[in-house]
C-alpha positions as CSV (number, residue, x, y, z in Angstrom):
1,X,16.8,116.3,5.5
2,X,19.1,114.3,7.2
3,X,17.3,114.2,10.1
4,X,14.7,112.8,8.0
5,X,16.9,109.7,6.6
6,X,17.8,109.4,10.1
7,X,14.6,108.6,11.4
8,X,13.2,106.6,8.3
9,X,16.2,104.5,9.0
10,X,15.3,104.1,12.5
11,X,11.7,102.8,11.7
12,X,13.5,100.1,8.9
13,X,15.9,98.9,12.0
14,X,13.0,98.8,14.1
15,X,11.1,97.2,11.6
16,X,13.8,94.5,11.2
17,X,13.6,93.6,14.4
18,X,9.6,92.8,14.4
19,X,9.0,96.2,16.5
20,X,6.0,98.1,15.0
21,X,6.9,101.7,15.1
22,X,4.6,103.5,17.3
23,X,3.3,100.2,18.9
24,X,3.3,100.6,22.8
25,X,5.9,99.0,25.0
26,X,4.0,99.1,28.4
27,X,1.8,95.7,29.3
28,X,-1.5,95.9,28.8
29,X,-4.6,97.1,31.7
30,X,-8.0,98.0,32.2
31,X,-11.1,96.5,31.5
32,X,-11.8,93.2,29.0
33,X,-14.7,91.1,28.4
34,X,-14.8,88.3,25.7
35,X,-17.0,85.9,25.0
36,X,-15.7,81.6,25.4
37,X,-16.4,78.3,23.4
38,X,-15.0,75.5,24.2
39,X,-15.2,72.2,26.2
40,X,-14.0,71.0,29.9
41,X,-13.5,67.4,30.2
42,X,-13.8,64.9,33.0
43,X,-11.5,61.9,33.7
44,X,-13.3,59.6,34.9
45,X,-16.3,60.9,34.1
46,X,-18.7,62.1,36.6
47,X,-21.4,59.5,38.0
48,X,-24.8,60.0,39.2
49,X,-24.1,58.2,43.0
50,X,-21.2,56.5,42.6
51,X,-18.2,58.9,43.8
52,X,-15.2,58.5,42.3
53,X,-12.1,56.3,44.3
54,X,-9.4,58.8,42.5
55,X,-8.9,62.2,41.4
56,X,-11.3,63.3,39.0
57,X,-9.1,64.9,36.3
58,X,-10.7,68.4,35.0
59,X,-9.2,70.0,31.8
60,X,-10.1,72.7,29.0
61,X,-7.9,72.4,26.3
62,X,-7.5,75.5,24.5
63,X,-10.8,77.4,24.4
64,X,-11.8,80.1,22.3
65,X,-11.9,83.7,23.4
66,X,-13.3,86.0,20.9
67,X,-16.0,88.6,20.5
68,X,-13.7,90.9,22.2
69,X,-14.5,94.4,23.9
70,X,-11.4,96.0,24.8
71,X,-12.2,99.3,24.6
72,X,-11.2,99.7,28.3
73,X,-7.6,98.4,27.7
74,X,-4.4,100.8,27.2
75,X,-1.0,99.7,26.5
76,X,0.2,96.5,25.3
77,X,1.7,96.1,21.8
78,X,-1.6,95.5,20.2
79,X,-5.9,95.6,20.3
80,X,-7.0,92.3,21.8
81,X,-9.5,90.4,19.7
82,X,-8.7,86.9,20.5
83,X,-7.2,84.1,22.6
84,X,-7.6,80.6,24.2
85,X,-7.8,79.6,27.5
86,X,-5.9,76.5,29.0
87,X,-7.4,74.7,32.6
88,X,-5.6,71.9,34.2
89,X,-7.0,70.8,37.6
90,X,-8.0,67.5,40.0
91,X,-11.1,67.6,41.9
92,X,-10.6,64.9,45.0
93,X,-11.9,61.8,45.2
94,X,-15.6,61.3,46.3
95,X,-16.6,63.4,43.2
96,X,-20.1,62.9,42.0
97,X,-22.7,64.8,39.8
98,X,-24.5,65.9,42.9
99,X,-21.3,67.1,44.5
100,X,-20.1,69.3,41.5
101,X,-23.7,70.8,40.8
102,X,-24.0,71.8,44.2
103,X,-20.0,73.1,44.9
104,X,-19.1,70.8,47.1
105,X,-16.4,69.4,45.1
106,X,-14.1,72.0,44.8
107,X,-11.1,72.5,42.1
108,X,-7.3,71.5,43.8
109,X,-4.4,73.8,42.8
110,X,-6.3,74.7,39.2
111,X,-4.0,75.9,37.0
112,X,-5.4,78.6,34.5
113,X,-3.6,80.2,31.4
114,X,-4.9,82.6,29.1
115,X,-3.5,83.7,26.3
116,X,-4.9,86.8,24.5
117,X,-3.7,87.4,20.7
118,X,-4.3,90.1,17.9
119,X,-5.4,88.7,14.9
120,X,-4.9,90.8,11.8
121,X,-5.7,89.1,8.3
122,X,-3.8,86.0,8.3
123,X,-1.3,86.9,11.5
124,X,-1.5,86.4,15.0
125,X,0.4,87.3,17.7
126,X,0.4,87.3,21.0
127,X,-0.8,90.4,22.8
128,X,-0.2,89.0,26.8
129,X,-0.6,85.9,29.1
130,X,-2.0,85.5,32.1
131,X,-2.2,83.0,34.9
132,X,-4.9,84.2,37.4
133,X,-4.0,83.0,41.1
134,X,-6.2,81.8,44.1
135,X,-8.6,80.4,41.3
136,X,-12.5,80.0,43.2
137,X,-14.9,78.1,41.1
138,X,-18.7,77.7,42.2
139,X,-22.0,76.7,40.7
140,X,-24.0,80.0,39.4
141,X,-26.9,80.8,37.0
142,X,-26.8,78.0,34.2
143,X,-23.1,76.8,34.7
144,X,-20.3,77.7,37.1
145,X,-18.4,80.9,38.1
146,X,-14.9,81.6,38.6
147,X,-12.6,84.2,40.3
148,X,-8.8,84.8,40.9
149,X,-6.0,87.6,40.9
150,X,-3.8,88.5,38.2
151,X,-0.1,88.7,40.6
152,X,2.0,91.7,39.9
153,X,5.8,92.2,40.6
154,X,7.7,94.9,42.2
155,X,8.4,96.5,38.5
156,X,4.8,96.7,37.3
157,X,5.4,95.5,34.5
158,X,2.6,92.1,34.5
159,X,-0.2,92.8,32.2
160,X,-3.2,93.3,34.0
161,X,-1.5,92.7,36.9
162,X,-3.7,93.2,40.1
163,X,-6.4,93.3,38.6
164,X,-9.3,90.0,38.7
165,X,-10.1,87.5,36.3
166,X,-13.8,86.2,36.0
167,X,-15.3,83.8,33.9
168,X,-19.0,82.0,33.7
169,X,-19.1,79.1,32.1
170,X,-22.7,78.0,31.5
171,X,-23.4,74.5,30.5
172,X,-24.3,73.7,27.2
173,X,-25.1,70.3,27.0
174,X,-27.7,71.1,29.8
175,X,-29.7,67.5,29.3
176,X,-26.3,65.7,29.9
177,X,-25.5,67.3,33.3
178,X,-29.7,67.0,34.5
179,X,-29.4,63.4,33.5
180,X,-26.3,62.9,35.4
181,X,-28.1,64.6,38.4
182,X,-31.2,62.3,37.5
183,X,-29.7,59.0,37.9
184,X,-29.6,58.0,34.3
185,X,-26.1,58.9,32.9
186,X,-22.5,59.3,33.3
187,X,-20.9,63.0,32.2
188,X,-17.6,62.9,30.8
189,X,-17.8,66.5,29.9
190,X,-19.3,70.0,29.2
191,X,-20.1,72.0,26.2
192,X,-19.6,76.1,26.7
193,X,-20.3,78.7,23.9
194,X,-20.1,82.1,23.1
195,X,-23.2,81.8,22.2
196,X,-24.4,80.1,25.3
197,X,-23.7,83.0,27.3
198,X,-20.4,82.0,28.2
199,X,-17.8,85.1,29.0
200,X,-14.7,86.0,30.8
201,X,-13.7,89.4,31.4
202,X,-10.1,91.4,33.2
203,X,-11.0,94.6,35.4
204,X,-9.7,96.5,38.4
């Protein structure tokens, strides 16, 4: 019996302290795929012939992830179902519509976070972050494609860590970009969806 009050008073300290008893304490790994929505922007936007004379300023501001699979994950505190993805990057100047459809204007020293959350009812917390390293990004399919490396220390203890990040983005606003390509308009940015097709997904 009084093993049993000693336990139950265990799980209340725990408890107290915002530790889930039987939640696990080892960072998340495996294999994730979500699905994205969101928008990247362009500052200045991108012109049909006219490259740019500065730094083309290239940001997503907090995209969606949702429509989560992680049925390949173990560890981490809680099931991912959810996140948002951060992108801060330049592309140099001499940027043009042509150049960025056809990878030619490349991404310098992008910056990446994703943030993957639980959301139960009306709470969210957050599960793990990530900031994938060495950060490719190339035209593919219907949008662009992008690859890096989740570091990992000397401890283990990064979630995911070693493992790569991917992520295709396909363009929604598809009439925008062709125009752009065209001759007959500017693009200051591009529409991605779930919906769309667009993912991202964490594996070994």
């Amino acid at each position: 019996m009084r093993k049993l009050v000693a336990f139950a008073a265990g799980v209340v300290a725990l408890a107290s302290l915002g530790i889930a008893a039987g939640a696990s304490t080892t960072p998340p790994t495996g294999t994730l795929s979500c699905g994205t929505t969101g928008t990247v922007t362009f500052k200045p936007a991108l012109t049909p012939t006219t490259p740019a004379k500065k730094p083309t300023s290239v940001k997503i501001h907090k995209a969606a992830v949702d429509t989560c699979d992680s049925g390949g994950v173990a560890g981490g505190k809680a099931t991912i179902n959810g996140g948002s993805i951060v992108l801060n990057a330049k592309i140099a100047p001499g940027a043009d519509c042509q150049a960025v459809a056809a990878g030619t204007a490349m991404l310098a020293n992008p910056v990446l976070t994703l943030k993957l959350t639980n959301t139960t009812g009306s709470k969210t917390e957050t599960v793990a972050v990530v900031k994938p390293t060495n950060l490719v990004v190339m035209p593919q399919g219907a949008g662009f494609h992008a690859t890096g490396t989740l570091p990992q220390t000397k401890a283990m203890n990064k979630p995911f860590g070693g493992e790569t990040f991917e992520t295709q983005i396909n363009v929604d606003n598809l009439s925008d970009f062709a125009g752009c390509l065209g001759g007959t308009n500017n693009v200051d940015h591009i529409d991605f969806s779930t919906a769309g097709g667009s993912t991202l997904s964490i594996h070994p």
